[in-house]
C-alpha positions in Angstrom: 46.1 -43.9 9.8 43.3 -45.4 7.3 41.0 -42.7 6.1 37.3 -44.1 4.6 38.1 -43.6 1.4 40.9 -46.2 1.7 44.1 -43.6 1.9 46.7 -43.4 4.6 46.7 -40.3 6.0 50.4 -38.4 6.6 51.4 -38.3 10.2 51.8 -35.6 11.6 54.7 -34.0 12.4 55.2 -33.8 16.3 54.7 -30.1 17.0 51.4 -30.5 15.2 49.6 -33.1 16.5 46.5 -31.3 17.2 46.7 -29.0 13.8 45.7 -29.9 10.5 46.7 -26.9 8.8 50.6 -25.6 8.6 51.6 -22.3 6.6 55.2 -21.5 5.4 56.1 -18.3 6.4 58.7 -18.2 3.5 56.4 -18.6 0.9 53.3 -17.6 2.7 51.5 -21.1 1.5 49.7 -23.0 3.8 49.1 -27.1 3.6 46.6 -29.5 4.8 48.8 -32.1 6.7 45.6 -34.8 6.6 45.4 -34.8 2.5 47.0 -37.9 1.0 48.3 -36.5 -1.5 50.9 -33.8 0.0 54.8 -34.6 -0.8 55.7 -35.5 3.2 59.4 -34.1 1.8 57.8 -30.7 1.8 56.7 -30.6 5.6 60.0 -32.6 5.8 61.9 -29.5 4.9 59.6 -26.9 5.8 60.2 -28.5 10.0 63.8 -28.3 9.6 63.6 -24.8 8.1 61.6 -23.9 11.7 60.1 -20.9 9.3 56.0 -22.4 9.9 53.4 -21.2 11.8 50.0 -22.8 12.9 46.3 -21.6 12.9 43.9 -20.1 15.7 41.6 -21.7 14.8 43.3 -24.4 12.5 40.9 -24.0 9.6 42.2 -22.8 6.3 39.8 -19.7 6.3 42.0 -18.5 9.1 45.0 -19.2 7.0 43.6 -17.0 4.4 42.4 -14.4 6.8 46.3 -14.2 7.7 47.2 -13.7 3.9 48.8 -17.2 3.2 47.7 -19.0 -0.1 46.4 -22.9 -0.5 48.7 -25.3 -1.8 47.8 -26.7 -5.0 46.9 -30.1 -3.3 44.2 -28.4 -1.4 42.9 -26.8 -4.8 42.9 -29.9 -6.5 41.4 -31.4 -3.6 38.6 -28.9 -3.7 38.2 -28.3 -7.6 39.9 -30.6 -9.8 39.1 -29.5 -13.0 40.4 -25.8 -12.4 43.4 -26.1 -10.1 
Protein backbone atom coordinates (compact mmCIF):
# COMPACT_ATOMS: atom_id res chain seq x y z
CA UNK A 1 0.00 0.00 0.00
CA UNK A 2 1.56 3.53 -1.22
CA UNK A 3 0.95 6.22 1.42
CA UNK A 4 1.36 10.12 -0.04
CA UNK A 5 4.33 10.67 1.39
CA UNK A 6 5.82 7.91 -0.80
CA UNK A 7 6.04 5.00 2.08
CA UNK A 8 4.58 1.57 1.97
CA UNK A 9 2.44 1.00 4.48
CA UNK A 10 2.69 -2.58 6.72
CA UNK A 11 -0.06 -4.89 5.94
CA UNK A 12 -1.98 -5.69 8.26
CA UNK A 13 -2.10 -8.69 9.92
CA UNK A 14 -5.42 -10.67 9.18
CA UNK A 15 -7.29 -10.36 12.41
CA UNK A 16 -6.78 -6.70 12.08
CA UNK A 17 -7.86 -5.57 8.98
CA UNK A 18 -10.16 -2.96 10.04
CA UNK A 19 -7.82 -1.77 13.19
CA UNK A 20 -4.99 0.48 13.06
CA UNK A 21 -4.07 0.29 16.59
CA UNK A 22 -2.82 -3.14 18.38
CA UNK A 23 -1.71 -3.26 22.17
CA UNK A 24 0.47 -5.96 23.86
CA UNK A 25 -1.05 -7.13 26.77
CA UNK A 26 2.42 -8.42 27.92
CA UNK A 27 3.95 -5.21 27.96
CA UNK A 28 0.94 -3.07 27.97
CA UNK A 29 2.35 -1.11 24.72
CA UNK A 30 0.28 -0.34 21.99
CA UNK A 31 1.43 0.13 18.09
CA UNK A 32 0.19 1.94 15.13
CA UNK A 33 0.16 -0.90 12.47
CA UNK A 34 -0.14 1.99 9.47
CA UNK A 35 3.34 3.74 10.53
CA UNK A 36 6.24 2.86 8.16
CA UNK A 37 8.51 2.69 10.38
CA UNK A 38 7.31 -0.22 12.90
CA UNK A 39 9.69 -3.48 12.91
CA UNK A 40 6.78 -5.99 11.13
CA UNK A 41 9.00 -8.78 13.40
CA UNK A 42 7.36 -7.22 16.41
CA UNK A 43 3.62 -7.71 15.27
CA UNK A 44 5.19 -10.85 13.84
CA UNK A 45 5.74 -12.15 17.31
CA UNK A 46 3.33 -10.37 19.20
CA UNK A 47 0.42 -12.59 16.68
CA UNK A 48 2.09 -15.75 17.45
CA UNK A 49 2.16 -14.86 21.12
CA UNK A 50 -1.99 -14.44 20.75
CA UNK A 51 -1.37 -12.04 24.03
CA UNK A 52 -2.87 -8.61 21.83
CA UNK A 53 -5.95 -6.92 22.12
CA UNK A 54 -7.68 -4.24 19.82
CA UNK A 55 -9.40 -0.91 20.44
CA UNK A 56 -13.17 0.32 20.74
CA UNK A 57 -12.77 2.72 19.16
CA UNK A 58 -9.38 2.01 17.46
CA UNK A 59 -7.81 5.33 18.31
CA UNK A 60 -4.75 5.51 20.52
CA UNK A 61 -6.67 7.78 23.12
CA UNK A 62 -8.59 4.66 23.82
CA UNK A 63 -5.44 2.71 24.16
CA UNK A 64 -4.31 5.16 26.69
CA UNK A 65 -7.68 5.32 28.36
CA UNK A 66 -7.06 1.45 28.92
CA UNK A 67 -3.52 2.07 30.47
CA UNK A 68 -1.33 0.84 27.60
CA UNK A 69 1.71 3.11 26.60
CA UNK A 70 2.71 4.38 22.82
CA UNK A 71 5.49 2.73 21.16
CA UNK A 72 8.41 4.74 20.61
CA UNK A 73 7.63 4.84 16.82
CA UNK A 74 4.43 6.60 17.51
CA UNK A 75 6.37 9.18 19.75
CA UNK A 76 8.85 9.80 17.25
CA UNK A 77 6.18 10.00 14.86
CA UNK A 78 4.46 12.68 16.83
CA UNK A 79 7.58 14.53 18.37
CA UNK A 80 10.83 13.79 17.02
CA UNK A 81 13.00 15.85 18.77
CA UNK A 82 11.89 14.53 22.37
CA UNK A 83 11.05 10.89 21.92
Amino acid sequence: MLLSLGFYAMSRPIRFEENQFVGDKRSQIVYDLDLPGLDKSIIDELMESERFISFGPDTLNEARNRGYKPHKSIRESQDPENA
